[in-house]
C-alpha positions in Angstrom: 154.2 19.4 -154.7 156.6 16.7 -155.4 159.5 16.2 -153.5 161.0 13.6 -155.3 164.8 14.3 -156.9 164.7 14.4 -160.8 166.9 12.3 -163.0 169.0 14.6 -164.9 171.0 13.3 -167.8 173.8 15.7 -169.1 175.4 14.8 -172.4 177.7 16.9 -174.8 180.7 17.0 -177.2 183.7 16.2 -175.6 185.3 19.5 -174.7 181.8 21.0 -174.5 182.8 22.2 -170.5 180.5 20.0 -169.3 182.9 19.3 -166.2 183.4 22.5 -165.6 179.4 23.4 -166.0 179.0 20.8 -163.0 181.6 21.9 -160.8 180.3 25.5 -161.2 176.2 24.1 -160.8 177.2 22.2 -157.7 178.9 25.1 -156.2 176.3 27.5 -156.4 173.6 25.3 -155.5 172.9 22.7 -153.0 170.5 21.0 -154.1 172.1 18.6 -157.0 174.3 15.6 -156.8 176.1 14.5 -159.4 176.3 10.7 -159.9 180.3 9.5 -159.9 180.1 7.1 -163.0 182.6 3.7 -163.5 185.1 3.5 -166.2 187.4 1.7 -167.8 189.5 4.5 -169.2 193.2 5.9 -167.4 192.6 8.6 -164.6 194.1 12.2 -165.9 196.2 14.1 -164.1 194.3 15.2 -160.8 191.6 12.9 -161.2 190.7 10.7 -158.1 189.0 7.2 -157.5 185.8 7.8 -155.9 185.8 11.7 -156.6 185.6 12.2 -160.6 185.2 8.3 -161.3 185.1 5.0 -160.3 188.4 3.7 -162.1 187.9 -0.3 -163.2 189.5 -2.8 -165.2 187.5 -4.0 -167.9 187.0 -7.3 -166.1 185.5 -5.9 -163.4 183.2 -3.7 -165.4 182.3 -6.6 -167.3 181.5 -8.3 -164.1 179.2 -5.0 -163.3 177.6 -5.7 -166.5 176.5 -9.1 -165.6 175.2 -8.4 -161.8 173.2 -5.9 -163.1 174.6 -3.1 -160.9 174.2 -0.2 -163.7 171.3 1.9 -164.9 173.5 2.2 -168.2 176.8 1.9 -169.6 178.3 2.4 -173.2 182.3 2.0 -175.1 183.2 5.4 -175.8 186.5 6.0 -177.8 187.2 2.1 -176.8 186.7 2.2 -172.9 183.6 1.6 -171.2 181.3 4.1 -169.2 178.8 3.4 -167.1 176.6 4.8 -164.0 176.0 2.4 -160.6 172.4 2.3 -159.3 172.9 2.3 -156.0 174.3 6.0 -155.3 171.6 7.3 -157.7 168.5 5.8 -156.2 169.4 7.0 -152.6 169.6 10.5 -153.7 166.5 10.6 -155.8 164.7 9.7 -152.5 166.5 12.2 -150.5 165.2 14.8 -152.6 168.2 15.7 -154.5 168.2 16.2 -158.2 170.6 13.7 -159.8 172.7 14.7 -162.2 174.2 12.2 -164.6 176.9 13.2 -166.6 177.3 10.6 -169.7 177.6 10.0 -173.6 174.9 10.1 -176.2 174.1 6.1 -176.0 174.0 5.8 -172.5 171.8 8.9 -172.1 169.2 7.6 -175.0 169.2 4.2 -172.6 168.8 5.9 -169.6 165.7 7.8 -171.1 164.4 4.3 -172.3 164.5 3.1 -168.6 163.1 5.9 -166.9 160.7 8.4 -169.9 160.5 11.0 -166.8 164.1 11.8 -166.8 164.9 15.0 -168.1 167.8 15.3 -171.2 169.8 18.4 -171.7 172.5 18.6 -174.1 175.6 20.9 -174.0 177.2 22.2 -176.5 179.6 25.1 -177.0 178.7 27.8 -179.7 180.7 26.7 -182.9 183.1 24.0 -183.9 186.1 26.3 -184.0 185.6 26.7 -180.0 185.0 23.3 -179.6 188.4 22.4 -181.4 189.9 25.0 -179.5 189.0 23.8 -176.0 189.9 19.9 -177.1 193.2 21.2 -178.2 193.8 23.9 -174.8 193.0 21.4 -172.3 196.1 19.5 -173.5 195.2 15.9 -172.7 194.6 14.8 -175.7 197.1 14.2 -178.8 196.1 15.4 -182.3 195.0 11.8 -183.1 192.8 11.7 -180.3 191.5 15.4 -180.9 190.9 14.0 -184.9 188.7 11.2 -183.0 186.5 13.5 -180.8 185.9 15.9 -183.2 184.3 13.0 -185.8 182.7 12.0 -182.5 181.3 15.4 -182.5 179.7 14.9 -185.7 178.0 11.4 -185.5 176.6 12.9 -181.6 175.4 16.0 -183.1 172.5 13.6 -184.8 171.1 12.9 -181.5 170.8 16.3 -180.5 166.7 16.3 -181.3 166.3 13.6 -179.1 166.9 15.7 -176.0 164.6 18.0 -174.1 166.8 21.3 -173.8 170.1 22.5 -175.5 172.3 24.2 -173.2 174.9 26.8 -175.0 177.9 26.6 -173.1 179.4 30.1 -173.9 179.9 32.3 -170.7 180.4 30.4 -167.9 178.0 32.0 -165.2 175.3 32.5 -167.7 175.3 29.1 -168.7 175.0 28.0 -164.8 172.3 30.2 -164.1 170.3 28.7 -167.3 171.0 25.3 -166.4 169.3 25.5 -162.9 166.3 27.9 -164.3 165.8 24.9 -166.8 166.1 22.0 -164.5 164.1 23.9 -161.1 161.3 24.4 -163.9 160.9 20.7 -164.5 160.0 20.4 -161.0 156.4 22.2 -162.0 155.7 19.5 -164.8 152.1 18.3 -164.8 153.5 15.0 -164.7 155.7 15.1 -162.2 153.0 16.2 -159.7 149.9 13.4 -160.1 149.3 13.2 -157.0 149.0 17.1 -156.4 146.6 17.2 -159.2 144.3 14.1 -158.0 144.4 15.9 -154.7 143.1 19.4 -155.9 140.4 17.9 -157.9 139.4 15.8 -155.0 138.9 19.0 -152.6 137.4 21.1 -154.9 134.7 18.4 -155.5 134.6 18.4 -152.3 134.2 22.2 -151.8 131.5 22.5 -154.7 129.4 19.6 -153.0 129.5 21.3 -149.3 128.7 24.4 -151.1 125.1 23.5 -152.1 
């Protein structure tokens, strides 16, 4: 079978849990790395260069932009986003499935660059909770909480354009799903060519020795 990584892109409403959803996936399981994206916006508290981002000015993310060193970027909420190539590359070779966490525009642009990565969307399991997280978290003012939650609604268009929805309700079911979903897409038909072309092959093979 294939032992090439998968591409995973992870999107969701802001406040969804997706950062919390990855912690927990990458804990349990060892065979995911989650890509460390660039942006332009201010660290929160706890939040370290190199660790949850790749903190840059918007010079030097326009300066990215022009080199060509991203497989996609986007402006949410007026900063920049964007994921490096380098880091991702290595560890789709290695084997690993990559996860990339990012916004609806950047994952539709990832999927346009690469049609075998795999698109799951998370989403909490009504508006009220999704106000309720936004609002708990407490980094957020009311005007910025007003701003996600309209957000919410233009992203929630896009959400037939992915492969899977992932209800982020209880935590441990939700990372148990998650890798069932993504350790599946390892058995596409597509994603294993070469196994097929070589099973043909021998049974041809066998049939003609057989006579």
């Amino acid at each position: 079978m294939n032992e090439q990584g998968i591409l995973i892109v992870i999107s969701g409403f802001s406040g969804a849990g997706k950062g919390t959803l990855m912690k927990s996936l990458l804990a349990k399981y060892d065979n995911y790395a989650l890509s460390i994206s660039a942006t332009t916006r201010r660290p929160r508290l706890g939040e370290m260069e190199g660790r949850e981002y790749f903190f840059k000015t918007r010079e030097e993310f326009e300066q990215m932009i022009a080199s060509d060193e991203l497989i996609e970027y986007a402006s949410y909420v007026e900063n920049y986003y964007g994921t490096p190539k380098g880091y991702v590359k290595d560890k789709l070779k290695q084997g690993k499935d990559v996860i990339l966490e990012i916004e609806i525009q950047g994952a539709l642009k990832v999927k346009e660059k690469y049609p075998d990565a795999l698109l799951l969307f998370v989403t909490p399991p009504n508006a009220a909770e999704l106000k309720k997280r936004l609002t708990d978290r407490g980094t957020e003012d009311c005007k910025d909480i007003e701003c996600r939650m309209l957000r919410a609604v233009e992203e929630a268009e896009g959400i037939e354009k992915y492969d899977f929805l992932v209800v982020n309700d209880k935590l441990e079911d939700c990372v148990h799903n998650l890798h069932e979903i993504i350790q599946s897409a390892h058995f596409q038909v597509f994603r294993n060519m070469e196994f097929t072309k070589n099973i043909k092959r021998e049974l041809k093979d066998f049939s003609k020795g057989e006579k």
